[in-house]
N, C-alpha and C positions, 0 to 999 in steps of 0.2 A: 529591287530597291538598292540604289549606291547608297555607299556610306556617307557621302554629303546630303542626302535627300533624309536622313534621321532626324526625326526632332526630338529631342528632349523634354520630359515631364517633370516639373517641381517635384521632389520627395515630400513627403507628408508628415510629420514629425509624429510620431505614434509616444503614448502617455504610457510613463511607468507606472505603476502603484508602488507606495511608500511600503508595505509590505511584503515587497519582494526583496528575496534574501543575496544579498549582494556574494557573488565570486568572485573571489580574489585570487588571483594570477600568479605564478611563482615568477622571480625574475629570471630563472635560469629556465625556465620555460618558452623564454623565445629567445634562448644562445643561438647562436648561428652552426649548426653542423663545422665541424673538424676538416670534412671535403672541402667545403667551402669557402673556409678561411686560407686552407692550404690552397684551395685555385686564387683565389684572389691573392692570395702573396705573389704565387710566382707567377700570375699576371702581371702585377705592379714594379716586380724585379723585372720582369722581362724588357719591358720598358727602357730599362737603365741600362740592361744587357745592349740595347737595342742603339742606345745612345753613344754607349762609349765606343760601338763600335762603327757607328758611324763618324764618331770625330778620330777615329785612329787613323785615316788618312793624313791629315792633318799636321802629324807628328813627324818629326824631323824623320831623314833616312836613315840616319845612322842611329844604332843602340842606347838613347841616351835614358839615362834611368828617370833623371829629372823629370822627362817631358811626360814621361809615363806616371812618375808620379802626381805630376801637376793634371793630367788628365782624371787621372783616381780622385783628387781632390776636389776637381770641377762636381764629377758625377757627384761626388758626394754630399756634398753643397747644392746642388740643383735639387737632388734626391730629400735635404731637411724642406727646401719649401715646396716642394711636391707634399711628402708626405703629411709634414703639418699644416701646411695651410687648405689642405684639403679636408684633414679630420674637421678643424677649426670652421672651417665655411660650411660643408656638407655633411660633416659624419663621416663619407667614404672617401677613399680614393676608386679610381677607374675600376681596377681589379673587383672593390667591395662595391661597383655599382655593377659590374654586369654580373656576379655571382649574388647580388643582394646581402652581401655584410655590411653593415653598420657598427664604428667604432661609437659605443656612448660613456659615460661618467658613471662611476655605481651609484652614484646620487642623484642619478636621476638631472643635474644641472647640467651647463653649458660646459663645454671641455674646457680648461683652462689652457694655454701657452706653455704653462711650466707640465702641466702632466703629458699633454702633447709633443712636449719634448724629451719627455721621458720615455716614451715609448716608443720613439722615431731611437733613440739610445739605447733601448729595449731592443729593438729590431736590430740593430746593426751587432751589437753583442751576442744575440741570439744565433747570426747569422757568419760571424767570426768562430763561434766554438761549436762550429757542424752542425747548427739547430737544436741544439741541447735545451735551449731555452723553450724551444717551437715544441719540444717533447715532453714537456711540463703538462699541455692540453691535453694529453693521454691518459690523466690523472681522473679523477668522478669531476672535480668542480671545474675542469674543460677550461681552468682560465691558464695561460702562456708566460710567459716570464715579463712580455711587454703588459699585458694585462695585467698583473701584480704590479708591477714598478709602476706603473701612472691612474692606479686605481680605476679601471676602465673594463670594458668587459666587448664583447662581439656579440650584435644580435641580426637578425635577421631581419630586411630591410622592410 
């Protein structure tokens, strides 16, 4: 049998009894693994690695610091509406889709713009002072520096 030749069967909705004793879920119970998160970052940096150097042809011949700076500042710019507008739309970026991280709210609501930007500022601090920030998840409660600063948390998609 191919795969186009399946057909699919309505599910059948099965009844609960009111008597049955509900479980309740820790929320750190579905954190996203520490591997996880750390392949999904340097996925998503990889990217930017990926970028700047391919517009470094670009750049004048000569040594000029300017142009190098103005390219740092492109990536860097490109890299806030990569990362936030991705959390903002899907929860992930690439990295957190093919590794299955999802960035969520610890309330459980919609990510906000201002915590999403905090985290995107989270990120790039963490990743200025040698990942100091990134070594905070080593910790029991597994949340990051950018997870503190935008009240948000990693789970597992």
């Amino acid at each position: 049998m191919r795969f186009d030749e399946v057909e699919l069967e309505p599910a059948v909705p099965v009844e609960v009894a009111d008597d049955t004793p509900s479980i309740e879920i820790e929320p750190s119970a579905a954190d996203a693994s520490r591997f996880r998160r750390m392949m999904a970052l340097l996925t998503d940096l990889s990217l930017f690695a990926a970028l700047a150097l391919a517009l470094s042809p670009l750049l004048p011949a000569n040594n000029d610091w300017r142009a190098a700076v103005s390219l740092a500042g492109f990536v860097v710019v490109v890299s806030y509406y990569y990362f936030v507008g991705s959390w903002l739309l899907w929860g992930k970026t690439i990295g957190g889709a093919i590794f299955d991280v999802r960035v969520v709210a610890d309330d459980e609501r919609a990510m906000a713009l201002k915590d999403a930007t905090r985290r995107w500022g989270a990120v790039y601090l963490s990743l200025l002072t040698a990942f100091i920030g990134f070594a905070l998840a080593a910790l029991p409660s597994r949340r990051s520096l950018p997870d503190r600063m935008s009240r948000t948390r990693c789970v597992s998609a």
